[in-house]
Short mmCIF file of the C-alpha atoms (twelve columns), coordinates in Angstrom:
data_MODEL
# 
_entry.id   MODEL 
# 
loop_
_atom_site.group_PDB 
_atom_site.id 
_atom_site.type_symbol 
_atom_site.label_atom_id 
_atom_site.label_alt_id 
_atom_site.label_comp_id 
_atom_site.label_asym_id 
_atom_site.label_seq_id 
_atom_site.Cartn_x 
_atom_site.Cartn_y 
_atom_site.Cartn_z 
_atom_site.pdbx_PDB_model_num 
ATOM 1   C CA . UNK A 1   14.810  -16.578 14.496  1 
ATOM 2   C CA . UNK A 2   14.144  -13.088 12.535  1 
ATOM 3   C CA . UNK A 3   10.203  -12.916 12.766  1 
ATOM 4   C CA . UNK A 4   8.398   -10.056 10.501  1 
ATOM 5   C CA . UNK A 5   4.706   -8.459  9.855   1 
ATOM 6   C CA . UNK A 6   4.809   -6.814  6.719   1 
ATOM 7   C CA . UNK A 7   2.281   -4.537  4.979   1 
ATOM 8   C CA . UNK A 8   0.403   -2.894  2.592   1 
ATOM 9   C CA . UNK A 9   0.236   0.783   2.416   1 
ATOM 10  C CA . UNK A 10  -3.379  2.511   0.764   1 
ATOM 11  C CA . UNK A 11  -6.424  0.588   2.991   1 
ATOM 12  C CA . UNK A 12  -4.245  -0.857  5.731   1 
ATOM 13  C CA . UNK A 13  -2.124  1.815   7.316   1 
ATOM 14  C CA . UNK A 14  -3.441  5.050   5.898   1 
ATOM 15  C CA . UNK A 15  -6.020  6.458   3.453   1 
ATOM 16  C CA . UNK A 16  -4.683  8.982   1.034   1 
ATOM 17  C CA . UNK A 17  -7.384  9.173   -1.184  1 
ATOM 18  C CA . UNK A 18  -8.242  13.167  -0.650  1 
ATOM 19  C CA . UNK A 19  -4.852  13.749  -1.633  1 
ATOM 20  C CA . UNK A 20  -4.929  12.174  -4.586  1 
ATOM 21  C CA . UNK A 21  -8.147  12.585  -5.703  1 
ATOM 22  C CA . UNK A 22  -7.164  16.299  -5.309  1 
ATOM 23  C CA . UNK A 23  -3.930  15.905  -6.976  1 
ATOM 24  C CA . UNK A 24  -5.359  13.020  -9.975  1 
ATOM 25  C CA . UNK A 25  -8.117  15.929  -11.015 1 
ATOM 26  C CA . UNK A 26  -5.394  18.908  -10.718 1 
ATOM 27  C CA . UNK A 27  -4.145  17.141  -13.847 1 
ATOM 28  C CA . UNK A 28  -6.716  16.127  -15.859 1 
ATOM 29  C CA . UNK A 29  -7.782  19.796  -15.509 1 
ATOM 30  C CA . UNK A 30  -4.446  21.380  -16.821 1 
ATOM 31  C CA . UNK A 31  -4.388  18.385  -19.412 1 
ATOM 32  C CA . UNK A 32  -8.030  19.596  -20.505 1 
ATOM 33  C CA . UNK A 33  -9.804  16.894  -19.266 1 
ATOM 34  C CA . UNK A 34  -12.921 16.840  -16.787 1 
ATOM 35  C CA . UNK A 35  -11.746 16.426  -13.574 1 
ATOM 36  C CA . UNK A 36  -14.424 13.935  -12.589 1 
ATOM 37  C CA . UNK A 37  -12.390 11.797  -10.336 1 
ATOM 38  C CA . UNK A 38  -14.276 10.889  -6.573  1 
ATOM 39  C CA . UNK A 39  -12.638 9.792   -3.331  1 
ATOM 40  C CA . UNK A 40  -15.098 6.979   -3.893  1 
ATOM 41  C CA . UNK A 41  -13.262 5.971   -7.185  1 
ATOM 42  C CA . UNK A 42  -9.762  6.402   -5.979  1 
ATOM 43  C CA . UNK A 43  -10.691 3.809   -3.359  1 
ATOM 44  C CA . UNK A 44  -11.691 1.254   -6.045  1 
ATOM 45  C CA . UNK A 45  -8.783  1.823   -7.779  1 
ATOM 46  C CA . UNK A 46  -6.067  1.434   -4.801  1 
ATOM 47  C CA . UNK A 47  -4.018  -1.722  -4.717  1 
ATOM 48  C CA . UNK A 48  -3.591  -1.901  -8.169  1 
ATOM 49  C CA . UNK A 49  -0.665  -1.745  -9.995  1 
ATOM 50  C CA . UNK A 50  -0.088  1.662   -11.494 1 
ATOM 51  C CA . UNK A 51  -0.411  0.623   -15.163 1 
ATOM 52  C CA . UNK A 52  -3.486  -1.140  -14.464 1 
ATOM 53  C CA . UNK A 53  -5.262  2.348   -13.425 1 
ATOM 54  C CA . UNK A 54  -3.622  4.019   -15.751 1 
ATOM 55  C CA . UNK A 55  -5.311  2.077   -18.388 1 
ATOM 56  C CA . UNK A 56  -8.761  2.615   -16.117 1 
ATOM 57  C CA . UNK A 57  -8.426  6.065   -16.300 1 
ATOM 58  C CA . UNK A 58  -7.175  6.554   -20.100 1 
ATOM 59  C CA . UNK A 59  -8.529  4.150   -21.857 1 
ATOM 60  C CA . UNK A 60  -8.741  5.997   -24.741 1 
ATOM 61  C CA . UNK A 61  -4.892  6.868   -24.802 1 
ATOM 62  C CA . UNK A 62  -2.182  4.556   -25.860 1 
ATOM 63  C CA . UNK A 63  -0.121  3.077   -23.833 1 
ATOM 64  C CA . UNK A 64  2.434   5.298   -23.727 1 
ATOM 65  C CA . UNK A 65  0.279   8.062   -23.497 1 
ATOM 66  C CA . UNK A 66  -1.025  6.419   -20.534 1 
ATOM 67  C CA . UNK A 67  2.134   6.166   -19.030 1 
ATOM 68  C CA . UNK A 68  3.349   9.931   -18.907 1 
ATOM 69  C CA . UNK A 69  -0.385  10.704  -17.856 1 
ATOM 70  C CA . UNK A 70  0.057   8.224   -14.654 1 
ATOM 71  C CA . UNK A 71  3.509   9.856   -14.082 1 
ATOM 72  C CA . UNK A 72  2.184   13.286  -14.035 1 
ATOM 73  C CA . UNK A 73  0.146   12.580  -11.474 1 
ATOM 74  C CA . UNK A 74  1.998   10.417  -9.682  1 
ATOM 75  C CA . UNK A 75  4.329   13.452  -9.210  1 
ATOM 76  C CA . UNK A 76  1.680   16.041  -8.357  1 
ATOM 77  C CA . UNK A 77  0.295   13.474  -5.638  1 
ATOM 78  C CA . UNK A 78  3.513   13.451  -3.901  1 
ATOM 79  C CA . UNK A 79  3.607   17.464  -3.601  1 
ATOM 80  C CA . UNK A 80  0.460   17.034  -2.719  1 
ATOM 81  C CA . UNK A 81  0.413   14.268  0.247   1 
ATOM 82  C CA . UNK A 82  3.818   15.832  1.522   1 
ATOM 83  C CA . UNK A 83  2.044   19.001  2.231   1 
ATOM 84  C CA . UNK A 84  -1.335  17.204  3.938   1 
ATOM 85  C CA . UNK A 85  -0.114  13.801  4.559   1 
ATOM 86  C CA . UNK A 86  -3.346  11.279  4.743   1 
ATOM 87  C CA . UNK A 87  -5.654  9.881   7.305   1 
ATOM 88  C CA . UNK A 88  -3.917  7.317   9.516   1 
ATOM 89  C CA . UNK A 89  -5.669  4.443   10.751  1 
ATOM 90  C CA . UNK A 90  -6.458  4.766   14.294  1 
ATOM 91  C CA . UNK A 91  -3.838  4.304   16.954  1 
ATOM 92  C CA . UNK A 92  -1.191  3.291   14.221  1 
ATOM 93  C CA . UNK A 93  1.994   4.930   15.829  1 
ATOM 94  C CA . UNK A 94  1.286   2.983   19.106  1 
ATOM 95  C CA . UNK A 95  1.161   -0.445  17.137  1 
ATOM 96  C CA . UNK A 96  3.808   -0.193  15.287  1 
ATOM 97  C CA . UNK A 97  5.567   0.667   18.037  1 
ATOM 98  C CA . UNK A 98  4.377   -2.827  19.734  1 
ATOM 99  C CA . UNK A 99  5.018   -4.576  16.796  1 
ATOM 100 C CA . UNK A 100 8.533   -3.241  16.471  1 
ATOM 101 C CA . UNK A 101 9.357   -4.456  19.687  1 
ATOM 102 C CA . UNK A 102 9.508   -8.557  18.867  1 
ATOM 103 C CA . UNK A 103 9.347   -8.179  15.144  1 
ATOM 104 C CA . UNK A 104 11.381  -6.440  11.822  1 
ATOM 105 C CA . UNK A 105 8.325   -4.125  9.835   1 
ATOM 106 C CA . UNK A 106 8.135   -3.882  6.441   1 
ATOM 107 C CA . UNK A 107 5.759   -2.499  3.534   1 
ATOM 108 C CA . UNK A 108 5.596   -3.970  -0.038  1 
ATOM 109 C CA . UNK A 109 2.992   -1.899  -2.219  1 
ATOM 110 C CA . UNK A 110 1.892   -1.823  -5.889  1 
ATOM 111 C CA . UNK A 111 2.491   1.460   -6.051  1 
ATOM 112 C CA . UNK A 112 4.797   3.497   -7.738  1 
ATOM 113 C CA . UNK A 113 8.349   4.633   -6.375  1 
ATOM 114 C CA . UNK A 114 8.577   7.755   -3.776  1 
ATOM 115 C CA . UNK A 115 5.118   6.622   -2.625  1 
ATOM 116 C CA . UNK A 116 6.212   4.695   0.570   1 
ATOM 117 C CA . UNK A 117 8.787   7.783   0.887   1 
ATOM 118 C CA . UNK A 118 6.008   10.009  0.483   1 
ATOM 119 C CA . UNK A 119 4.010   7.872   3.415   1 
ATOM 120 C CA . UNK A 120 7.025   8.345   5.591   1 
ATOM 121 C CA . UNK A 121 8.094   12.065  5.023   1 
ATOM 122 C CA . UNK A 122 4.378   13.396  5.881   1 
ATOM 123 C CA . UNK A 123 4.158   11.393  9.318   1 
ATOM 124 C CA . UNK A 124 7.127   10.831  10.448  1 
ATOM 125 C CA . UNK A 125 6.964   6.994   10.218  1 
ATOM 126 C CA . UNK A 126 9.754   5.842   8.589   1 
ATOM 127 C CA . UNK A 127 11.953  4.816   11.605  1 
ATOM 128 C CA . UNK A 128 9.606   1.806   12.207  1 
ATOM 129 C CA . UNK A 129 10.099  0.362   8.893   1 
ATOM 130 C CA . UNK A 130 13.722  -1.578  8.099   1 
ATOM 131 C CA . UNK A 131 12.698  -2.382  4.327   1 
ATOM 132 C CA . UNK A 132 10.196  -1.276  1.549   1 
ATOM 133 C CA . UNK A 133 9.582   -2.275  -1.725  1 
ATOM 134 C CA . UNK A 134 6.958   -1.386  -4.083  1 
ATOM 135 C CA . UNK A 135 5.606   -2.164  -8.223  1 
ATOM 136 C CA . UNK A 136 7.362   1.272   -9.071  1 
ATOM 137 C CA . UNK A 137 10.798  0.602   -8.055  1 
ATOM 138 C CA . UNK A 138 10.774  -2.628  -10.027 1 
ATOM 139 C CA . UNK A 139 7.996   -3.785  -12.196 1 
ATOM 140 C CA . UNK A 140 7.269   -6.726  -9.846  1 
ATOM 141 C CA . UNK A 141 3.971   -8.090  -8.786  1 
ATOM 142 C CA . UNK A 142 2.884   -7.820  -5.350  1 
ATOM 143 C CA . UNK A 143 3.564   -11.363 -4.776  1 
ATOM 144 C CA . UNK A 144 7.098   -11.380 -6.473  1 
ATOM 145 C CA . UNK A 145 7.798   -7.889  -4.374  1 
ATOM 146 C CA . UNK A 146 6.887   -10.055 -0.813  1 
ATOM 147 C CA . UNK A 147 9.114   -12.879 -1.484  1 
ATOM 148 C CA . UNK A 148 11.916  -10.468 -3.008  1 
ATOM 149 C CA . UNK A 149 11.815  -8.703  0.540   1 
ATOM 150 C CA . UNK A 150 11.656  -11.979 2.671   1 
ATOM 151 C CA . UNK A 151 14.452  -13.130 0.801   1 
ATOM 152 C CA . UNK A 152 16.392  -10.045 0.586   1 
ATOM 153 C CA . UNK A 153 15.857  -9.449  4.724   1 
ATOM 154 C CA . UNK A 154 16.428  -13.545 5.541   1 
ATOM 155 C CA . UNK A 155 13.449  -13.356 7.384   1 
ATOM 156 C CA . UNK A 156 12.311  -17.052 8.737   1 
ATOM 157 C CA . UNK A 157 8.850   -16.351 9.250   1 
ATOM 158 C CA . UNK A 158 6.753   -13.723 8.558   1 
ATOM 159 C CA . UNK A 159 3.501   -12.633 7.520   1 
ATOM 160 C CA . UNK A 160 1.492   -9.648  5.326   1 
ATOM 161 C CA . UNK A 161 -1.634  -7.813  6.641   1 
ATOM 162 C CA . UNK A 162 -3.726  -5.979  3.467   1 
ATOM 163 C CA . UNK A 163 -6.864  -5.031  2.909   1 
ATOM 164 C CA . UNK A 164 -7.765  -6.620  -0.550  1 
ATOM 165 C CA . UNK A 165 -8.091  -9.968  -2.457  1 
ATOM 166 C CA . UNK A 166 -4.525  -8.762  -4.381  1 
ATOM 167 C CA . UNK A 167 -3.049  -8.694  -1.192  1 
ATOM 168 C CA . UNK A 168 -4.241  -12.184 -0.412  1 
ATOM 169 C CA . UNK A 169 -3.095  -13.425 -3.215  1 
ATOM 170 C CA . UNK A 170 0.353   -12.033 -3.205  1 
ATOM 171 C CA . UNK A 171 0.540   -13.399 0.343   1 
ATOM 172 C CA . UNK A 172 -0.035  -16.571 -0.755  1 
ATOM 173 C CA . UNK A 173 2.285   -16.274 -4.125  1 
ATOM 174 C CA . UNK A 174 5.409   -15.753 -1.748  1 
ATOM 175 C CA . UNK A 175 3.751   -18.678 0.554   1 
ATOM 176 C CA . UNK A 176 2.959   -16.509 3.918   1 
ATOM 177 C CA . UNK A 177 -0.099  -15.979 6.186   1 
ATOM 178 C CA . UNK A 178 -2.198  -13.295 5.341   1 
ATOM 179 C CA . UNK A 179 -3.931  -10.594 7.706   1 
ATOM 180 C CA . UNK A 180 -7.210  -9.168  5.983   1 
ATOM 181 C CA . UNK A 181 -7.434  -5.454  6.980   1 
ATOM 182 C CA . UNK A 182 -11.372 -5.831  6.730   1 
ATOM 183 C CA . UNK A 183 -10.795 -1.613  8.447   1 
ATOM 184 C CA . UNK A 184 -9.935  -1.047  4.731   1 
ATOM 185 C CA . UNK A 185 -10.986 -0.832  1.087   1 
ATOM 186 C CA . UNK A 186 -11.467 -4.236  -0.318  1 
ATOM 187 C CA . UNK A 187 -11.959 -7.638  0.403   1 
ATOM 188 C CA . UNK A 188 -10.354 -11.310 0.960   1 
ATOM 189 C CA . UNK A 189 -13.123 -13.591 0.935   1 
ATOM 190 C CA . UNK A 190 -10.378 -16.686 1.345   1 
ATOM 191 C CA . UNK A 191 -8.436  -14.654 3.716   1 
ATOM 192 C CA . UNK A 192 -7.780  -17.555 7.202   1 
ATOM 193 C CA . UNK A 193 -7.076  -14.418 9.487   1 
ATOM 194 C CA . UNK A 194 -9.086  -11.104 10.018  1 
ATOM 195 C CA . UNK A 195 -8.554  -7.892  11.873  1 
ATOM 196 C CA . UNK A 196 -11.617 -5.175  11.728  1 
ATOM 197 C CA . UNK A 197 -8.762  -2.591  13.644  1 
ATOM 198 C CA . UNK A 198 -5.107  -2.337  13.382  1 
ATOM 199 C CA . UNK A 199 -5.382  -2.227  17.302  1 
ATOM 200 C CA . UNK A 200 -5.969  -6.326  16.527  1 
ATOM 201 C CA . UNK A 201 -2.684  -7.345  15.415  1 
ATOM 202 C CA . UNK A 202 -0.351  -7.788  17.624  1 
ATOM 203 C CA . UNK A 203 -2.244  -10.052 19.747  1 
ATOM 204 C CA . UNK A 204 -2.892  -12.075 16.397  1 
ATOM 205 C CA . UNK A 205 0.675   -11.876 15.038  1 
ATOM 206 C CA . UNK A 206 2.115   -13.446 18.370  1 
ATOM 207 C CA . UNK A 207 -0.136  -16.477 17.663  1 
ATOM 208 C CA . UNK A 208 0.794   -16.681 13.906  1 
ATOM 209 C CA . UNK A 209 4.747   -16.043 14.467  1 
ATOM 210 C CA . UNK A 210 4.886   -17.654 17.668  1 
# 
C-alpha cells in the first residue's frame, strides 16, 4: 500500500516572510510606491493564491496590472530567498527524514511556480520530496492541486498537514485527513488532528496511515 504525508510550504515547513517582505518592498520602491509592506502582513497574506494578494496589494490596479506587479515580485523573491533561504521550523531535516522512511513526501502550495524550487535550492531539501505541485504551475485550487497529486502518485492513503483554514479545506476537497500546523500562521478551527511542533507528526501520522 503506497502511504503519503503531504504538505504545505509558508507556515508549516518554513517561514520566508523576511525574504519577501524584503524582496515585495524592493519593488514597490523601484515601481514608486511606498514600500510599507511588514513581516506581520506577509504572514496574513500567505496561503493564498497569488492573484488573491495581488488584488490585496493593488487594489487600485487592474487586473492585469496586478498581474505583472505580482510577477515582478515573485521573481525578485526568488533571488532573494536563494541567497538567504528562510527560517525552518525546528528539527525539520530530522523529520522528514523519519517520515521518509515508511512514507512518499510531497508539497502542494498556492503559490506560484519556482517557489517550491526556490524552498529546495536554499536548503538543500529537495531529495525528501518525490512530487510537488503548486497554484502557479497550473491555476488549480489547493484542493484540486491535492487530489491532482494523489492521483497522479496512486497514492492509497495519505494525508496533508497545513497551517490554515485553506489548507483544511483543500484537505477535505480531495477527501483526506488534515494535520493543523497550529506552529504556524493561521488557523483550522474544524481541523480533527493538531500538531503545536513538526517534531509531532510522525507519531500522529502512524496512527492516521496505519
Amino acid at each position: 500500500m503506497k502511504k503519503a504525508v503531504l504538505f504545505d510550504l509558508d507556515g508549516t515547513l518554513w517561514d520566508s516572510a523576511v525574504g519577501v517582505c524584503k524582496a515585495w518592498n524592493c519593488v514597490l520602491e523601484r515601481k514608486g510606491m511606498e514600500p510599507d509592506l511588514t513581516v506581520e502582513k506577509i504572514h496574513g497574506m500567505m496561503g493564498k493564491q497569488m492573484d488573491v494578494i495581488a488584488a490585496m496589494l493593488f487594489p487600485e490596479h487592474t487586473k492585469e496590472e496586478q498581474t505583472a506587479l505580482i510577477d515582478e515580485c515573485a521573481e525578485e523573491e526568488h533571488i532573494v530567498l536563494a541567497r538567504t533561504g528562510g527560517t525552518l521550523f525546528p528539527n525539520l531535516e530530522e523529520i522528514l527524514t523519519q517520515l521518509g522512511e515508511k512514507y512518499t513526501l510531497g508539497i502542494i502550495s498556492n503559490c506560484q511556480s519556482g517557489y517550491i524550487e526556490t524552498f529546495f535550492a536554499a536548503h538543500g531539501l529537495g531529495k525528501y520530496f518525490a512530487d510537488i505541485e503548486c497554484f502557479g504551475n497550473n491555476g488549480f485550487s489547493k484542493g484540486e492541486n491535492i487530489a491532482l497529486l494523489v492521483k497522479r502518485n496512486g497514492f492509497d492513503k495519505a494525508i496533508y498537514v497545513g497551517d490554515t483554514q485553506g489548507d483544511y479545506e483543500g484537505a477535505v476537497y480531495a477527501g483526506l485527513p488534515f494535520i493543523h500546523a497550529a506552529y504556524g500562521f493561521g488557523t483550522a478551527p474544524e481541523a480533527q488532528y493538531s500538531i503545536n511542533s513538526i517534531c509531532e507528526l510522525p507519531a500522529l501520522a502512524d496512527e492516521i496511515l496505519g
